[in-house]
C-alpha positions as CSV (number, residue, x, y, z in Angstrom):
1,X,19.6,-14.6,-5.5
2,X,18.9,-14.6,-1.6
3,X,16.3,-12.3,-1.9
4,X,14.7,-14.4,-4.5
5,X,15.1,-17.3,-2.7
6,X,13.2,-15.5,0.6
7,X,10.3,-14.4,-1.7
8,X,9.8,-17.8,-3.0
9,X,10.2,-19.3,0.5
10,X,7.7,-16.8,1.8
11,X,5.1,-17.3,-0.9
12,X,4.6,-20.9,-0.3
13,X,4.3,-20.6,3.3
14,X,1.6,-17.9,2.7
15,X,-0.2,-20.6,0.4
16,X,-0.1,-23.8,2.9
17,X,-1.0,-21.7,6.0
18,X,2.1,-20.9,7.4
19,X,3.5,-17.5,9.5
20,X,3.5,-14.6,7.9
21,X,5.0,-11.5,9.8
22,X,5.1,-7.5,9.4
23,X,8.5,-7.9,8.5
24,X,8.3,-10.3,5.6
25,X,5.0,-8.5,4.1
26,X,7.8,-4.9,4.3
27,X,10.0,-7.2,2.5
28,X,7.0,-8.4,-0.3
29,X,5.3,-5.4,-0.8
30,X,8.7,-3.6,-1.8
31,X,9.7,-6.6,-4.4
32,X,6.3,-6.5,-6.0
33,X,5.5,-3.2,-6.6
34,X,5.6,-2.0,-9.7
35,X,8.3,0.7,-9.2
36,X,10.8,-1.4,-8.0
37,X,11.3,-1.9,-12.5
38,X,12.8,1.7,-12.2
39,X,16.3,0.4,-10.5
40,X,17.0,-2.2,-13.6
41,X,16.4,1.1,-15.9
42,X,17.6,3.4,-13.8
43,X,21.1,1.2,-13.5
44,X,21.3,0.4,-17.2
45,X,20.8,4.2,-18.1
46,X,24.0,4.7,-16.0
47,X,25.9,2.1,-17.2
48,X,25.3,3.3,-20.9
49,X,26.3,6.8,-19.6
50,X,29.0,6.1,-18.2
51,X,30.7,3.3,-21.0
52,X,29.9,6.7,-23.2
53,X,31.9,9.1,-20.9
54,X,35.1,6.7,-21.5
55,X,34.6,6.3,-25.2
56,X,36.2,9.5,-24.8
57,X,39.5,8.1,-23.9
58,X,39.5,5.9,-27.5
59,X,41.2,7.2,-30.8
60,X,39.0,9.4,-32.5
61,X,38.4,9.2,-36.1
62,X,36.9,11.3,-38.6
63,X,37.0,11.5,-42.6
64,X,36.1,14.6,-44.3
65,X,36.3,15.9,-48.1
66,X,35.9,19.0,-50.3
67,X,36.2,20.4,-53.6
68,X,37.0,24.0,-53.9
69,X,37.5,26.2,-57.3
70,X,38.9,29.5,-56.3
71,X,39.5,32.9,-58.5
72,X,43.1,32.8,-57.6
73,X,46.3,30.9,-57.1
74,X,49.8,31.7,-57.1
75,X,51.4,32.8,-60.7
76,X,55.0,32.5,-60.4
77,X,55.3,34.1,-63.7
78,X,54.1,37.5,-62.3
79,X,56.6,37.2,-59.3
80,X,60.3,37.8,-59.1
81,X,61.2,34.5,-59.7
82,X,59.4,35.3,-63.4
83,X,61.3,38.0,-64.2
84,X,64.9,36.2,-64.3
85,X,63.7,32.6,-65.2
86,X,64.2,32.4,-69.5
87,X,60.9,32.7,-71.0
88,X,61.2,29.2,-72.8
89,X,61.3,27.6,-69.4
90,X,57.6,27.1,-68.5
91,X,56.9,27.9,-64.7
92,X,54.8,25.4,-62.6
93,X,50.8,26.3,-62.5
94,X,48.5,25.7,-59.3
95,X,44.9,24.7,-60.5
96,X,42.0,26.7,-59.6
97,X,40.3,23.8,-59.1
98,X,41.7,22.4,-55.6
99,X,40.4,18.5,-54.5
100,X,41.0,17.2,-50.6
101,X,40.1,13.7,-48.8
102,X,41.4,13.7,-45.3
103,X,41.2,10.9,-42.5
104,X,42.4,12.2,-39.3
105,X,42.9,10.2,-35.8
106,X,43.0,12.4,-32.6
107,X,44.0,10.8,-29.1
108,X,43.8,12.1,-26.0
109,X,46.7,12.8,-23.9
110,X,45.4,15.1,-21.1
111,X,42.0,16.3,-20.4
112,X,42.3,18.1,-17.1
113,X,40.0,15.3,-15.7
114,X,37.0,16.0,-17.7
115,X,35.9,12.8,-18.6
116,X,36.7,11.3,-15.1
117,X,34.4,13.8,-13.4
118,X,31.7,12.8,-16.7
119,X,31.5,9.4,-15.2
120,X,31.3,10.3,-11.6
121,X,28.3,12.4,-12.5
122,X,26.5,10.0,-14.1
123,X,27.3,7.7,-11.4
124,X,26.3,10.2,-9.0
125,X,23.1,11.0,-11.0
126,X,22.0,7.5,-10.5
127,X,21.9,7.3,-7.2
128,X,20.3,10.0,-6.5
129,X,17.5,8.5,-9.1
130,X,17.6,5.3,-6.8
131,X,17.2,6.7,-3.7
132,X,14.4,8.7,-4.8
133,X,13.2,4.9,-5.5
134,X,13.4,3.9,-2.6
135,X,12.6,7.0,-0.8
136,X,8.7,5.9,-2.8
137,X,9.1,2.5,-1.9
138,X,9.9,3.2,2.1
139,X,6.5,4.9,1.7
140,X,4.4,1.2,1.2
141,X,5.6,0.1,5.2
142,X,2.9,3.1,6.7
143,X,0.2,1.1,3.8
144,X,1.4,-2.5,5.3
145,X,1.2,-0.8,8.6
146,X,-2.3,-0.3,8.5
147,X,-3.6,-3.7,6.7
148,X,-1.5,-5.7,9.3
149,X,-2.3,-4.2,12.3
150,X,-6.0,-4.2,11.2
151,X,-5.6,-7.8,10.6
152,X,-4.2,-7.9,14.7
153,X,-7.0,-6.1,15.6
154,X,-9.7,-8.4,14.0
155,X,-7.8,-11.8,15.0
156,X,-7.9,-10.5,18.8
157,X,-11.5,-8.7,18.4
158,X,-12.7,-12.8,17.2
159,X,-11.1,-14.4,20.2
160,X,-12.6,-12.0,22.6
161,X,-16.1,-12.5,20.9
162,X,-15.4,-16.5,21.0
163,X,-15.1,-15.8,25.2
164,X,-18.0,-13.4,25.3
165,X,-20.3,-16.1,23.7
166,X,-18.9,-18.6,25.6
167,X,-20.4,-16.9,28.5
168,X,-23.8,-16.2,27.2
169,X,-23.8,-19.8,26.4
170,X,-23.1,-20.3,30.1
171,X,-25.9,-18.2,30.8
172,X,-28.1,-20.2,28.2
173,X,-27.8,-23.6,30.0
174,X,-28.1,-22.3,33.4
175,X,-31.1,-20.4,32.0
176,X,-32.3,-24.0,30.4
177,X,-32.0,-25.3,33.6
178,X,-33.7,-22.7,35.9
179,X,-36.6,-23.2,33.6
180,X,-36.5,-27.1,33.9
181,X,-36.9,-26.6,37.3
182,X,-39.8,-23.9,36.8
183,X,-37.3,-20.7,38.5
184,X,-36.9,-18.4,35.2
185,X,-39.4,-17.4,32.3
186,X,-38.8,-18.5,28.9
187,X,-38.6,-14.8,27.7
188,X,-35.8,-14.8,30.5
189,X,-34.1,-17.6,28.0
190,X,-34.9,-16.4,24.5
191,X,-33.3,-13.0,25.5
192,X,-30.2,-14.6,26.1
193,X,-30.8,-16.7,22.7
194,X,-31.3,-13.4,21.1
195,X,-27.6,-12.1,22.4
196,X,-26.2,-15.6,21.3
197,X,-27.4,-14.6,17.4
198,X,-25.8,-10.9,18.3
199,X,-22.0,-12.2,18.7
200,X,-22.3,-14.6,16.3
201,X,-23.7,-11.9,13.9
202,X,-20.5,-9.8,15.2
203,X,-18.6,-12.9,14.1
204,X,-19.5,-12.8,10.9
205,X,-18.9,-9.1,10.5
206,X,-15.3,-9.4,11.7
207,X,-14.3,-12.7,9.6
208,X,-15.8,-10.4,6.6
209,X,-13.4,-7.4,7.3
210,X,-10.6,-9.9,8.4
211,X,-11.0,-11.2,4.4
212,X,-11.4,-7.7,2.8
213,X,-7.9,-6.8,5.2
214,X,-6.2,-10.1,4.0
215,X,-7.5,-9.5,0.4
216,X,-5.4,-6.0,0.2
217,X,-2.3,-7.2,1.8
218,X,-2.4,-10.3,-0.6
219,X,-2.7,-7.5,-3.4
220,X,-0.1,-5.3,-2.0
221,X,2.7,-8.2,-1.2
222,X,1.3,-10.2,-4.4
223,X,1.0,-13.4,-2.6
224,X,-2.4,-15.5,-2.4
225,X,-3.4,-15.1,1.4
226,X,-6.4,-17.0,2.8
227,X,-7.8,-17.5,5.9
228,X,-5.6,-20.0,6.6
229,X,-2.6,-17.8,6.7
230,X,-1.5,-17.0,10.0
231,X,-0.3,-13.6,10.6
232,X,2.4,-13.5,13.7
233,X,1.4,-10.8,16.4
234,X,4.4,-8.0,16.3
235,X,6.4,-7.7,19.3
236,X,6.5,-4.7,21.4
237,X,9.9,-2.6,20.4
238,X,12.1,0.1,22.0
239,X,11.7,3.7,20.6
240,X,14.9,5.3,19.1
241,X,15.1,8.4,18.8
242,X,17.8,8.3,15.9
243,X,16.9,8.8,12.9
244,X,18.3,7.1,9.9
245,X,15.5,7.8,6.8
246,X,16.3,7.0,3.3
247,X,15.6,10.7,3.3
248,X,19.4,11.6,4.7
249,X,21.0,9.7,2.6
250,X,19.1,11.0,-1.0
251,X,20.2,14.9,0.5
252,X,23.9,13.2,1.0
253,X,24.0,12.6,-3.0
254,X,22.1,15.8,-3.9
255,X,25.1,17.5,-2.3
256,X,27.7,15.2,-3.8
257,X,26.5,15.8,-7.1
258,X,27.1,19.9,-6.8
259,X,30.6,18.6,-5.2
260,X,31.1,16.8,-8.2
261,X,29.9,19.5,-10.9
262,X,32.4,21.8,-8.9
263,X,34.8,19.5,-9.9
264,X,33.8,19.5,-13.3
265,X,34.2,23.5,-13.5
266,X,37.5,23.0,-12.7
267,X,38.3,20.9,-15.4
268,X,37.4,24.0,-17.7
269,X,40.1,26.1,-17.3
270,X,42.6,23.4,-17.4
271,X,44.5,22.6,-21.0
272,X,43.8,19.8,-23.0
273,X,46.6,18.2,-24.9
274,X,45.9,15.3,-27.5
275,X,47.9,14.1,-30.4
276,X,46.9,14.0,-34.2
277,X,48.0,12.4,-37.5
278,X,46.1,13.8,-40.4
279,X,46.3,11.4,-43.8
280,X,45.3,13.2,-47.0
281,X,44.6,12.8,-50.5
282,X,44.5,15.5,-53.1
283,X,45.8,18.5,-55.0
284,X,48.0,20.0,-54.6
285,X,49.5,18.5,-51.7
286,X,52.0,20.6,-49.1
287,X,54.5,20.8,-51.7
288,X,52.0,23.2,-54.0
289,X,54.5,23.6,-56.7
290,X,53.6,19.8,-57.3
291,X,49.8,20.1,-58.9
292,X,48.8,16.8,-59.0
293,X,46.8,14.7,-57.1
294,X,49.4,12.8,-54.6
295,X,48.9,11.8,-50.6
296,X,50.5,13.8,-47.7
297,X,50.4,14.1,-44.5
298,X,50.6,15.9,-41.1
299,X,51.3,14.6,-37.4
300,X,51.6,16.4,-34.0
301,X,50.5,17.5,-30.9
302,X,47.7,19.6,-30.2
303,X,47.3,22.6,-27.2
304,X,43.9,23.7,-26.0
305,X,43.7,25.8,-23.4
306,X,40.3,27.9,-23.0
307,X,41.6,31.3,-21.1
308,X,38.5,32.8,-20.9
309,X,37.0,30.2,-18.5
310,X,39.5,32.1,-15.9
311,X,37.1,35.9,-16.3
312,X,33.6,34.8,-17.6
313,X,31.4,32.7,-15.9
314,X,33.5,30.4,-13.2
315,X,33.2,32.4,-10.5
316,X,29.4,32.6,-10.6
317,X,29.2,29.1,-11.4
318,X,31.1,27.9,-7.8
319,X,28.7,30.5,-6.0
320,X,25.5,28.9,-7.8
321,X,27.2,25.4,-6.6
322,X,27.3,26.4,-2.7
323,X,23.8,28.2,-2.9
324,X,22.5,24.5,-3.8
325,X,24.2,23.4,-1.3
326,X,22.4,25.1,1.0
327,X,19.2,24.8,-0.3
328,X,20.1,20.7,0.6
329,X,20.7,21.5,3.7
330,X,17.8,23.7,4.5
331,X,15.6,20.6,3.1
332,X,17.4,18.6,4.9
333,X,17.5,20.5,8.2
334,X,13.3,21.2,7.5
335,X,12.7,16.9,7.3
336,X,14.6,16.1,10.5
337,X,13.0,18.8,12.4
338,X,9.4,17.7,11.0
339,X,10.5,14.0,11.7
340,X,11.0,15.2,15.1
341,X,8.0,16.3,15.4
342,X,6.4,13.1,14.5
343,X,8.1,11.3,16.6
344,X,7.5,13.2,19.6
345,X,3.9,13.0,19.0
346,X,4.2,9.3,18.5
347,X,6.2,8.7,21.6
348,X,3.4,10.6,23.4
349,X,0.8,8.4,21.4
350,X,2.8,5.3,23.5
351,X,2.6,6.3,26.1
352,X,-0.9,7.3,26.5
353,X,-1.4,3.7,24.8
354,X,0.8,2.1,27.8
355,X,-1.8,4.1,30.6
356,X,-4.6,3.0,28.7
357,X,-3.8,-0.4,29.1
358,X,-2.8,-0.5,32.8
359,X,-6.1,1.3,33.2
360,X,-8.1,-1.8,30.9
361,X,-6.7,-4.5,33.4
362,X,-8.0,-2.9,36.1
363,X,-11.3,-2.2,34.7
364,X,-11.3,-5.6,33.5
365,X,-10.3,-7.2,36.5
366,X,-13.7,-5.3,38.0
367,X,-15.7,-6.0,35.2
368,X,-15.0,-9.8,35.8
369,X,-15.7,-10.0,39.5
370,X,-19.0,-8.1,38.6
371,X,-19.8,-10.7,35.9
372,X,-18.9,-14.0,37.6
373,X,-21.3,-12.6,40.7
374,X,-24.4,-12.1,37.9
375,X,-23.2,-15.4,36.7
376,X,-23.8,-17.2,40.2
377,X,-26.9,-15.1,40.8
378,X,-28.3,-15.7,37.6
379,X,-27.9,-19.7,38.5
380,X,-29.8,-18.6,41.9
381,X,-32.7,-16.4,40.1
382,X,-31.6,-12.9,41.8
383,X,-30.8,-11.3,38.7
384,X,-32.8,-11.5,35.0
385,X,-31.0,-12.5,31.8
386,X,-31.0,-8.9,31.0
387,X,-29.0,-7.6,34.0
388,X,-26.3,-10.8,33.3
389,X,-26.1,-9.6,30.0
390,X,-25.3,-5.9,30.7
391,X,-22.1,-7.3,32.7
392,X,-21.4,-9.4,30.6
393,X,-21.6,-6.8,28.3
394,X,-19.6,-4.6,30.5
395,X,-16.6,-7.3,30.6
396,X,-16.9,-7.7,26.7
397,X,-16.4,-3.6,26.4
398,X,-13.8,-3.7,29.0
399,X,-11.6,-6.4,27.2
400,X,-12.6,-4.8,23.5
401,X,-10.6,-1.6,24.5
402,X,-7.3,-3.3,26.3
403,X,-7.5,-5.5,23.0
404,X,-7.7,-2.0,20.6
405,X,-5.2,-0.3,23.0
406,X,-2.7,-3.1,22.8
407,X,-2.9,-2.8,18.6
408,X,-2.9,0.8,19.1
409,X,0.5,0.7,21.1
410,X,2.0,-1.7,18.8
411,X,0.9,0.3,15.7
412,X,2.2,3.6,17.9
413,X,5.5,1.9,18.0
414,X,5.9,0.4,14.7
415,X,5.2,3.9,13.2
416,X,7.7,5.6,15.2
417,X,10.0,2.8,14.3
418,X,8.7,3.8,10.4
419,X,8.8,7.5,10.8
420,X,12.8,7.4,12.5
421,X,13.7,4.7,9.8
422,X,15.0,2.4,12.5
C-alpha cells in the first residue's frame, strides 16, 4: 500500500513539474518493469506447492474394484474334513467367480518429516526464484544511472552556455558601441554576431538531447516527463567498501536449499507409520465358507520402513549435496572478488575525478582573469573580436570540463555505491 501510495505521489509530481531524484526514478523503474509480474507468479506457484505438500497430512481415500474367475477354489469334499462328514450332508462351495468393492481410508501417523521438509523446499525454491528477480531488477539502477546523470550533464552543460552567451553579448554591445563611435569594424561585430548564432545553435543541440534523455527515463520509470520536470542534482556520497549485493543473499538460498534436500534424504531411511480401515463388499468375504455377497472389513496399523535407503544410494547423495555446496561458494567467492575489482577501479575513477576538478578551478580561475582583461581591452580597441572570442572560448572549455568532471565524479560514486550494493 505504501509503495503504491509513493508511486502515485511521484507520478503526479513528475506531471506538474515537480523534483524528481535518482532515488525515486531506482524506485519507478523497478515497479514498472515488466518482470516485476514474475513475484505475484512466482509466490502463487509456492503457495500452491506448498498447500499440496500438506494435503499429505489429510485422510487419504481411495475406492477400488475387481472381478476375478479363477480355475480353483477350495473343495472341502476332497479334504479330510470330506472323508468323515456323512455323504448326505452337502459341504459348503467357494465360487470360481470371486467379486470385490473396497473403500479404504489411510492416515498418516509418522512420516519421518517428509512432508515438512516438502514445504520447506518449495519455500526455499521460491526464494531463490525471487532473488534471481531481483537480482534482474538491481540490474535497471546502472540503465537509470546513465539517463540521469546524462540528464545532470545537459542541465549544467545549458547553464554554462547561458553564461558563455552572456559574454559574447557583452562583447556585442561594447562592439555596437566602439562602432558608434567609429573605433571597431563592422566585420569586428558580425564575428561576434556569428558566435552569438554558435551557442544558441549549441542550445538547441543540448535541449534536443536533454528531451531524447528525459524521453527514455519517462519510458523506463513509466511516468510522462517533460521539460518541466525538474531532476534534483545527486549529492556527493562516501564510498563503502562493504558489499551487500542481492547477489550474496541469492548464493545464501542456493545453499539452503542443498541444506534442505539433505534433510529430505534423511527422511528416507526413516519409517513411516499410518493407520488404515479398509470397507469391503463382495464374495466371499473373510469368512470364505460364507459364499455370498456380504460387507467386511479390516483396520490397523501400517509399518513402512525402506532398509535399503541405509546401502544404496544415501551416501552418494550427501556427497553430491556438499559438492554443490561448494560450487556456491566458489561462485560466490568468484563475484565478490570481481566486485572487488570493480570497485577498486571505481574508487580510482574518484579520485582521479576529485584531481580533475581541483585542477578545473584553477584553470578556470586563469581562464577568467585572461577573459575579463580581453573584455576591458576589447572596450579599449587593443584586441579584435576574434582574440575576445578565443578566451572567451578558453573560459567556456575550462568551465565545460569541471562541469563533465563533477557528473563524472558523481556518476563514479553512484556506481560504486551500485556495484557494492550500498
Amino acid at each position: 500500500m505504501l509503495i503504491g501510495l509513493l508511486t502515485i505521489s511521484v507520478g503526479l509530481m513528475a506531471q506538474v513539474g515537480q523534483s524528481l531524484t535518482i532515488e525515486d526514478c531506482y524506485t519507478l523503474a523497478k515497479q514498472n518493469y515488466p518482470l516485476i509480474k514474475q513475484r505475484a507468479l512466482i509466490q502463487k506457484t509456492s503457495a500452491y506447492s506448498v498447500e499440496n505438500a500438506a494435503k499429505g497430512y489429510l485422510p487419504q481415500l481411495t475406492l477400488s474394484g475387481q472381478a476375478t474367475y479363477q480355475n480353483q477354489t477350495v473343495d472341502f469334499s476332497e479334504s479330510a474334513l470330506g472323508a468323515v462328514i456323512p455323504p448326505n450332508i452337502a459341504l459348503p462351495k467357494i465360487s470360481k467367480d470371486q467379486y470385490k468393492v473396497t473403500g479404504q481410508v489411510d492416515q498418516l501417523i509418522y512420516d519421518g518429516g517428509a512432508i515438512r521438509y516438502t514445504q520447506e523446499a518449495r519455500r526455499t525454491d521460491a526464494a531463490i526464484q525471487e532473488q534471481n528477480l531481483e537480482v534482474s531488477l538491481y540490474a535497471l539502477r546502472e540503465r537509470v544511472n546513465q539517463l540521469f546523470f546524462g540528464i545532470a550533464l545537459i542541465d549544467e552543460q545549458l547553464k554554462q552556455t547561458d553564461l558563455r552567451k552572456a559574454d559574447i553579448q557583452s562583447g556585442v554591445d561594447k562592439t555596437q558601441g566602439a562602432l558608434t563611435n567609429g573605433t571597431a569594424f563592422r566585420s569586428s561585430l558580425n564575428e561576434l554576431k556569428a558566435e552569438l548564432i554558435r551557442a544558441d545553435q549549441a542550445t538547441t543541440e543540448l535541449k534536443a538531447s536533454r528531451r531524447a534523455y528525459v524521453t527514455m527515463l519517462g519510458a523506463l520509470i513509466n511516468q510522462p516527463l517533460n521539460d518541466s520536470t525538474v531532476f534534483v542534482r545527486p549529492q556527493p556520497i562516501t564510498l563503502s567498501a562493504q558489499v551487500n549485493r542481492p547477489e550474496l543473499t541469492l548464493y545464501e538460498n542456493q545453499k539452503r536449499i542443498y541444506d534442505v534436500q539433505e534433510k529430505q534424504l534423511q527422511t528416507a531411511y526413516r519409517p513411516k507409520v499410518s493407520a488404515f480401515f479398509q470397507e469391503n463388499y463382495g464374495r466371499p468375504t473373510f469368512n470364505f465358507i460364507n459364499n455370498t455377497f456380504d460387507f467386511f472389513w479390516i483396520g490397523g496399523i501400517r509399518l513402512n520402513w525402506a532398509l535399503s535407503s541405509f546401502y544404496t544410494t544415501h551416501r552418494n547423495d550427501v556427497q553430491l549435496l556438499a559438492i554443490n555446496r561448494q560450487n556456491v561458494d566458489i561462485q560466490r567467492e568468484t563475484f565478490l572478488f570481481n566486485t572487488n575489482l570493480s570497485m577498486a577501479q571505481q574508487s580510482s575513477d574518484v579520485q582521479k575525478y576529485q584531481d580533475l576538478i581541483a585542477q578545473d578551478n584553477q584553470i578556470i580561475d586563469l581562464r577568467a582573469s585572461v577573459k575579463n582583461s580581453a573584455n576591458a581591452q576589447l572596450q579599449n580597441g587593443v584586441i579584435t573580436s576574434h582574440d575576445y572570442i578565443n578566451q572567451v572560448n578558453a573560459e567556456n572549455e575550462a568551465r565545460q570540463n569541471l562541469i563533465l568532471h563533477q557528473i563524472q565524479l558523481l556518476r563514479a560514486q553512484y556506481t560504486h555505491k551500485n556495484t557494492s550494493g550500498n
